[in-house]
N, C-alpha and C positions, 0 to 999 in steps of 0.2 A: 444445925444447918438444915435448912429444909431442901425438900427436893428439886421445888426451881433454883435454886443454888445451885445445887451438884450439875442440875440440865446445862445452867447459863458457863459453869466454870468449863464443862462437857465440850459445849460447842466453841470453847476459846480454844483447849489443848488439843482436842480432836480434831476440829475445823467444822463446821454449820454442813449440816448432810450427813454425817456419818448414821444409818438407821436405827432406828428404837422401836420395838415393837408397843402396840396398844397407844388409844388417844390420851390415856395418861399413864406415863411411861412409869413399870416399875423399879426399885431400889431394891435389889435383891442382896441379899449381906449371907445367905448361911442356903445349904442343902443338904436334905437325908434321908436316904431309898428316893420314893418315886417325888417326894415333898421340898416344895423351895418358900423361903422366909424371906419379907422384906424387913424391910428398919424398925419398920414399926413391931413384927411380930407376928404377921400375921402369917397364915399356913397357904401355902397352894399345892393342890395336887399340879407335879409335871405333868402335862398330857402333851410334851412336844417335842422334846431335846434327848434325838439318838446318839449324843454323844458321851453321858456318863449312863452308859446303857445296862450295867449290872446297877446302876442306881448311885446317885450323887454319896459323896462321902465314902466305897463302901471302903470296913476297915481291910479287909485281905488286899482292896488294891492299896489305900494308902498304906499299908505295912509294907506292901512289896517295894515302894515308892521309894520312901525314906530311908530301909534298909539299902537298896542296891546304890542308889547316892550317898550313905555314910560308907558305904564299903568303895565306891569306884563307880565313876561314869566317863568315859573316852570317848573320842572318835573311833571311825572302824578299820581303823589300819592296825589293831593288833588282834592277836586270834583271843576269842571270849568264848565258852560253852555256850554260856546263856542266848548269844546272837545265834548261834547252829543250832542250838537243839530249839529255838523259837519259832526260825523259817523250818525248819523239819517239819515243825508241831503243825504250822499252817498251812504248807503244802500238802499235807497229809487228811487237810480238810474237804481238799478236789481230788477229782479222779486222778490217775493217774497221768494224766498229760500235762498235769500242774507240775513240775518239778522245781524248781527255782524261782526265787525271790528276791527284786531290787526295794530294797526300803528308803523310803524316805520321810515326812513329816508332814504332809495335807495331801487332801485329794488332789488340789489341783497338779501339785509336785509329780502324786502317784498317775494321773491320768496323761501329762506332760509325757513321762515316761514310757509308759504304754502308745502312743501315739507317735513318739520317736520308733522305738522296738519297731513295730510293723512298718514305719518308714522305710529301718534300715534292710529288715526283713525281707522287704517287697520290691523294692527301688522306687517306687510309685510314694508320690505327696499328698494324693487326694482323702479329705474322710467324708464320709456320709454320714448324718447324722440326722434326728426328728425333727419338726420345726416349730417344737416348744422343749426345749433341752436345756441343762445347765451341766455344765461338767467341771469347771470351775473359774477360777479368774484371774487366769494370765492372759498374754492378749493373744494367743494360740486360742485360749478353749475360749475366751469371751465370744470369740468368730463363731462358734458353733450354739451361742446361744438364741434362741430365737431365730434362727437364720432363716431366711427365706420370708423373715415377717419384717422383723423389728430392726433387723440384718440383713443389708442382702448377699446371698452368694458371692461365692467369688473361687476362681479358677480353681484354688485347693478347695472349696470345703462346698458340699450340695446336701441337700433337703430332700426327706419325704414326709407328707403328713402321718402323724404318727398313727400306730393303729387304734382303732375303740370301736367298740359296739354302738356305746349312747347315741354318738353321733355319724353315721356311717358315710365314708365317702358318696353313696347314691342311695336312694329309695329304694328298699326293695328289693336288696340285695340279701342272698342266704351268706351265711356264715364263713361258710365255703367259697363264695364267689366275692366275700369280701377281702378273704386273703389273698386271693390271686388279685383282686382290686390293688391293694397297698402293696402286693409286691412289686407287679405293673409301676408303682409308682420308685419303688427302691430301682429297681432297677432302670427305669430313666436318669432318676439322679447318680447312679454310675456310668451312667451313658454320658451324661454334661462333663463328666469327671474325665473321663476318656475322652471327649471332643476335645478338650481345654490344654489339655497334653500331660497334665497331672498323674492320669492314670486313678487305681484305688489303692491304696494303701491300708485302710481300713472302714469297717463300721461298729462305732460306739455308742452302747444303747446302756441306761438302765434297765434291767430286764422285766420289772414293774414298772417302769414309766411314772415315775415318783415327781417330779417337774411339773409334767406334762398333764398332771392330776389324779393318775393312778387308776387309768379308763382301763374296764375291763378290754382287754385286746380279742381279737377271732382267735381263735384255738388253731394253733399249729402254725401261727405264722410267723413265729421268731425261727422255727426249725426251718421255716421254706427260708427266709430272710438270712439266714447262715448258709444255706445251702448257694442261694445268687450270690452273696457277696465271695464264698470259697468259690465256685465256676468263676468269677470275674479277677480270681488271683489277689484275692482281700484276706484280712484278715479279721477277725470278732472279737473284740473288747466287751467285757461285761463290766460297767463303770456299777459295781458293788458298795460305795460308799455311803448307801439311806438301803436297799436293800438286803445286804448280806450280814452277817453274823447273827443269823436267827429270828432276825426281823419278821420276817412273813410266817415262821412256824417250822422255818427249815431253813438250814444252815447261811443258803445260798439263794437269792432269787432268781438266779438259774435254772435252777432243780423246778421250780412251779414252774418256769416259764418252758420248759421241755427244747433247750439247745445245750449242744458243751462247747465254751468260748474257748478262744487263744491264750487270751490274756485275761486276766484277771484282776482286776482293780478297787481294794478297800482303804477303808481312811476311817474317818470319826469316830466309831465306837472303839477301835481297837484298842486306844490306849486311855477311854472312859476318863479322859480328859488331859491326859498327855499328846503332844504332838503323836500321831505315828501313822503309817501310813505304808502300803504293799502295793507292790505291780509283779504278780506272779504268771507265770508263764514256763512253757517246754526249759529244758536245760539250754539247749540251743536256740531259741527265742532270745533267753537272756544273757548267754556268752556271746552271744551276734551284737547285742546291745552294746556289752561291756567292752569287746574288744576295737568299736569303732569311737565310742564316747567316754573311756575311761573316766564314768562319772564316780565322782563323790559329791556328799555329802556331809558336812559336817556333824550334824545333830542326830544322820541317821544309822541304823546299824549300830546303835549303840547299846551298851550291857544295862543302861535305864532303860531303854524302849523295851528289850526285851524282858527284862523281869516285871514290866508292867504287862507290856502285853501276855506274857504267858499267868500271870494273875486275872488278868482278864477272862482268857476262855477257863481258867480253874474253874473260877466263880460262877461262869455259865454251864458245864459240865455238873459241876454239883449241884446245884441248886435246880437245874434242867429247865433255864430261863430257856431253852428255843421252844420246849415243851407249852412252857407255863405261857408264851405266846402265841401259839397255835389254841391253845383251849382259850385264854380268857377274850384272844379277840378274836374268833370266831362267834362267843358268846356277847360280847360287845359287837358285833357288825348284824348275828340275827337282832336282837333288842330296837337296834338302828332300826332295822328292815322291818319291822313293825311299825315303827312309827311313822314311815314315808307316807302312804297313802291317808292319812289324816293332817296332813301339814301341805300345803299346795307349793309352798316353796322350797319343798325339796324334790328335786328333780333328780337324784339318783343316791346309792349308796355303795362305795366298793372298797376293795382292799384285800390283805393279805394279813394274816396276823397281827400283831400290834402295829399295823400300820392303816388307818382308814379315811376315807375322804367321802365327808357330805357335800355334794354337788348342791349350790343354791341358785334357783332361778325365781324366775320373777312370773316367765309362764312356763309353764308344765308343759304343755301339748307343743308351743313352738321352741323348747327347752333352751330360752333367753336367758342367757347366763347374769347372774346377778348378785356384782362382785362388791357392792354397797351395802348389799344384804348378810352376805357373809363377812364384813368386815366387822358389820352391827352385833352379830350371833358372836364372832370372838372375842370384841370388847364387854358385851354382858354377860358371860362365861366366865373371862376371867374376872370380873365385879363380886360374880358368885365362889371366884376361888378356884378355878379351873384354867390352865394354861393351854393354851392353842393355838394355832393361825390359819391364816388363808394363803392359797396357792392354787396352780392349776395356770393351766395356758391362758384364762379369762379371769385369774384372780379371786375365784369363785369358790372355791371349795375350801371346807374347813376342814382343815390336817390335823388329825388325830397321829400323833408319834410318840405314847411315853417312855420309857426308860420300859428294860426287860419286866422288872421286879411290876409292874404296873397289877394290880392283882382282879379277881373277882368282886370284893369288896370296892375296889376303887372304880370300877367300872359302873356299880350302882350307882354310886354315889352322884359320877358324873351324869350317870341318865338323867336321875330326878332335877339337876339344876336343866338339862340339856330340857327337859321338860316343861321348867318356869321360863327357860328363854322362848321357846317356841309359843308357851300362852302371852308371854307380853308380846310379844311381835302379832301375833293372829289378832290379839287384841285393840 
């Protein structure tokens, strides 16, 4: 069967639109460590998918998998070790204000919940949010995506442009004067929240701004931006589901971004391709929750998610993948930073650990985003064998995100094609 096959039979079972990455979509059949296989055989370095984050296949998680399913999987209405001692294990991962944990099975489930919490918290409806954000895809969080552009506002939900250096809200501006700029702005948009009658409820940020393109922000303005939103009677969501478990080089993208949230919200990696998904918070954050929404869960809080997920951080403990992604992508983002100024169309390079984004422009000096150009750099990446994409508030940037295990070796390797893409395009 060939692949227009599978596309044409695709778009009957699915329905016509559901997305496929790359202008010719791959048949992926097999995965192992950082490498995925089509049909045909052939090899690709992951350089994208933080969701089997200690690396596709690995055997410690599918043993944990398959044993705690031949032994027992339930819902969470009967007492299980495995589910206590896993929210332990992961509260244990934040400061101490982290104390307790609601689980459930995607981000958008986990950030759902978190955004309810300081609802119930607060009495106030309103969130503030960036205005290039994804947080997920219910039609709560769909409202906060894009908002203020592609979205407009509306009574519960307001916008600030997000922070960055590259592109600075005015000319001219030092550092300093650009955080009190974006605060200026955070804080109007709790000002519309309050007109409206909504009040603040919350502000939910990636704390790398991973959406939004991964723009280096001015130093110190997530901590000023915690501080307005606590004075306004808010509360701070750190939406952790592309930044945290290790990603950036440490644990938490909290930790580089210098605030301590309320709440706390992971998804993806956790169960390295199991559903699983956390909204951690104070004891009393989430007894406040628990005793007004008596929520359940069917799938979650179960004795599978926890013997996955705590095979999870094993794997990352041992092997000291937060480690192993502070060093090799550091090392991969200087290599990058070399090669800017001899390529005109790259207009920036930033990031955090295994996570990095080439900003592509078309002009350098009026930094015109050019989202054509990096859609081009991803499809002859992967040609070469390299999996990537494009993102960013302008579509623009190439997302570097491989699985933890991603090594120094494999970081070569990717330069040198990253180096035949850039002489065929110069060319």
């Amino acid at each position: 069967m060939t692949d227009d096959t599978l596309l044409a039979r695709r778009e009957r079972a699915l329905g016509a639109g559901a997305p496929l990455f790359y202008q010719t979509p791959l048949h992926i059949v097999r995965g192992e460590g950082v490498h995925l296989f089509d049909a045909d055989g052939r090899r690709y370095v992951d350089m994208y998918n933080n969701v089997p984050c200690v690396g596709h296949a690995h055997p410690a998680v599918v043993e944990a998998m398959a044993r705690q399913q031949a032994t027992l999987n339930v819902h969470s209405r009967y007492l299980h070790e495995g589910v206590v001692a896993f929210a332990e294990r992961l509260t244990a991962l934040h400061g101490s204000t982290i104390e307790s944990v609601v689980f459930s099975c995607s981000g958008t489930e986990a950030n759902e919940v978190a955004l309810r919490m300081a609802r119930i918290a607060t009495g106030k409806r309103g969130v503030v949010c960036t205005n290039a954000t994804y947080h997920g895809s219910s039609e709560l969080l769909e409202g906060l995506t894009h908002v203020g552009g592609r979205i407009p506002e509306s009574a519960e939900v307001a916008a600030f442009p997000f922070p960055e250096l590259y592109r600075p809200l005015a000319p001219g501006l030092s550092e300093a004067e650009l955080v009190e700029a974006h605060l200026g702005r955070l804080a109007a948009a709790i000002g519309r929240l309050e007109a409206s009658g909504a009040g603040l409820a919350a502000l939910i940020v990636c704390p790398i701004f991973a959406n939004e393109g991964l723009p280096d922000a001015p130093r110190g303005f997530m901590a000023g931006a915690a501080e307005v939103v606590r004075a306004a009677g808010g509360l701070v969501i750190a939406d952790e589901v592309q930044a945290g478990y290790g990603r950036t080089g440490r644990w938490w993208g909290y930790e580089g971004a210098g605030f301590t949230p309320d709440i706390v919200v992971t998804g993806k990696p956790m169960g390295a391709g199991l559903p699983l998904a956390a909204t951690a918070a104070s004891r009393a954050l989430v007894e406040g929750f628990r005793a007004r929404t008596r929520y359940f869960n069917t799938f979650a809080s179960s004795p599978l998610q926890a013997a996955v997920g705590m095979a999870v951080l094993d794997v990352i403990e041992r092997e000291g993948l937060v480690e192993n992604a502070g060093a090799v992508g550091a090392a991969l983002k200087s290599a990058l930073l070399e090669r800017k100024d001899s390529h005109a169309a790259i207009g920036d390079i930033r990031g955090q650990g295994l996570f990095i984004g080439i900003e592509m422009v078309s002009d350098r000096q009026a930094k015109t985003p050019d989202r054509d150009r990096a859609v081009d750099v991803v499809n002859r990446l992967k040609d070469k064998g390299f999996l990537t994409s494009n993102a960013g508030a302008f579509g623009n940037v190439v997302k570097i995100r491989p699985p933890l295990v991603f090594s120094h070796a494999n970081a070569r390797d990717f330069l040198a094609a990253f180096d035949e893409t850039l002489a065929q395009l110069d060319g």
